[in-house]
Structure formats: structure tokens, C-alpha cells
N, C-alpha and C positions, 0 to 999 in steps of 0.2 A: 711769320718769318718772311722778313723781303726776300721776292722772287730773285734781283740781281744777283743780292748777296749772297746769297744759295746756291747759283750759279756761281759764279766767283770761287766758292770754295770748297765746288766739286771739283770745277779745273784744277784748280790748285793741289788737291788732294791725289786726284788726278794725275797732273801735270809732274808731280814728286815722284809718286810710283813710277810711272815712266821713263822718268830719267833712271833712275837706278837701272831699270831692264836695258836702257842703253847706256849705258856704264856697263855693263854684262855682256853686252854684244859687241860693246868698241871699248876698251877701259881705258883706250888712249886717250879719250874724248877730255876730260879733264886737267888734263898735263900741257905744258907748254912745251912747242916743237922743237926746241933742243933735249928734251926730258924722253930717258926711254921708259917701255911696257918692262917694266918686268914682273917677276913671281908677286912680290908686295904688292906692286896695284894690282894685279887680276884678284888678289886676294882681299884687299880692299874692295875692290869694285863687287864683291860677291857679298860682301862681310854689311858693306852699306846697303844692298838693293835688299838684305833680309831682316832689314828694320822698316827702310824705306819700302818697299812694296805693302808688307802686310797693314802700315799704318795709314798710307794714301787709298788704300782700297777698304779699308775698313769705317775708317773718316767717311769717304766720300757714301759708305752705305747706309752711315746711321746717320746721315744728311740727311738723305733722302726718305729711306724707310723708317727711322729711326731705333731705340728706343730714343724720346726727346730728351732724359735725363741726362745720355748720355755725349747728346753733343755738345755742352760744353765746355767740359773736363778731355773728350777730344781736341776740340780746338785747341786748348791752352797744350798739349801735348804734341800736336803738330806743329804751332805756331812755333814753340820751344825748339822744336826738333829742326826748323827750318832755321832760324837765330844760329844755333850750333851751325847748320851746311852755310849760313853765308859767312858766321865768322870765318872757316874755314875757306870760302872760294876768296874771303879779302886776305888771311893770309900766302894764300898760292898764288896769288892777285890774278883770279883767275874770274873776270868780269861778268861773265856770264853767270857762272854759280853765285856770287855775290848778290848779286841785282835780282836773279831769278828769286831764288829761296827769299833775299828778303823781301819782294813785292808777297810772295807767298807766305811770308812770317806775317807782315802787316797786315794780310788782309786776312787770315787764321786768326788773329789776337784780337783784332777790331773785331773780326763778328761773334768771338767769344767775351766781349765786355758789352756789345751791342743785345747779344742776344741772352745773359745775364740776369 
């Protein structure tokens, strides 16, 4: 397994779980500043981080520790799950989730046909 890539899609895995936890601490973070907080996003914001956390941290430990079978049927299940949050940040045209998740999609999908 390349050392990079490994790296690459711990962050990534990472770097998903995280955001959700701050989506939970600010749920404002994703809305555009005319857009208020209300009940639906805090509920949102909870409803995502309890997909997104358990799958970026789990990802990220069968990277490392493994089992090997099971990271690649991972990958394709985060890589998927990030595809979903950018199609979403392009429609809220929300730049940041767009670009984020899909560098995260790309590089999830890539080292799940790499590592194949």
C-alpha cells in the first residue's frame, strides 16, 4: 500500500468526521449569510455528523490497522458518501463543501480502484 496514499485517505477520512463535529458546534457553517440557523439545520447538522463521524473514523481505522479486506468496499462507501456531500455543497453553491468532499471523493475512489 503507497505510504502517500494512505496518508491522503486518513486525512480525508479524517478530515469528513471533523467536519460533521463542526457542523455540530456551528451548524451555521454551511449556510450562506443571508440564511438563518434554524431547528432543520441543527437537526441536519446532528442527522449528518451521525453518518459522517462513525464512517470517517472507521475508514480511517481499517486503513491503518485493518482488516485489508475490508478497505476496499470502505473506500468505495466513503468515496460514494463524499460524491453525495459535494453534489449537495454544488447545489447550496456552497464552495467549500463542493471542492472539499469532492477532492475527498477523488482521492477515496482512486485508491479504492488503485488498491483493487
Amino acid at each position: 500500500m503507497d505510504t502517500v496514499l494512505l496518508v491522503l485517505n486518513v486525512l480525508a477520512a479524517l478530515g469528513a468526521a471533523g467536519s460533521s463535529v463542526a457542523g455540530v458546534v456551528k451548524p451555521g457553517l454551511g449556510l450562506r449569510p443571508d440564511e438563518e440557523t434554524t431547528a432543520g439545520v441543527h437537526f441536519y447538522t446532528r442527522a449528518y455528523a451521525a453518518r459522517a463521524l462513525p464512517l470517517g473514523v472507521v475508514t480511517a481505522l481499517v486503513l491503518v490497522w485493518g482488516p485489508s479486506v475490508a478497505v476496499v468496499p470502505l473506500l468505495v462507501v466513503s468515496g460514494l458518501a463524499q460524491v453525495g456531500d459535494s453534489v449537495l455543497g454544488i447545489m447550496r453553491r456552497n464552495l467549500g463543501m463542493a471542492l472539499g468532499a469532492g477532492a475527498f471523493a477523488v482521492i477515496h475512489l482512486l485508491a479504492a480502484i488503485l488498491w483493487s
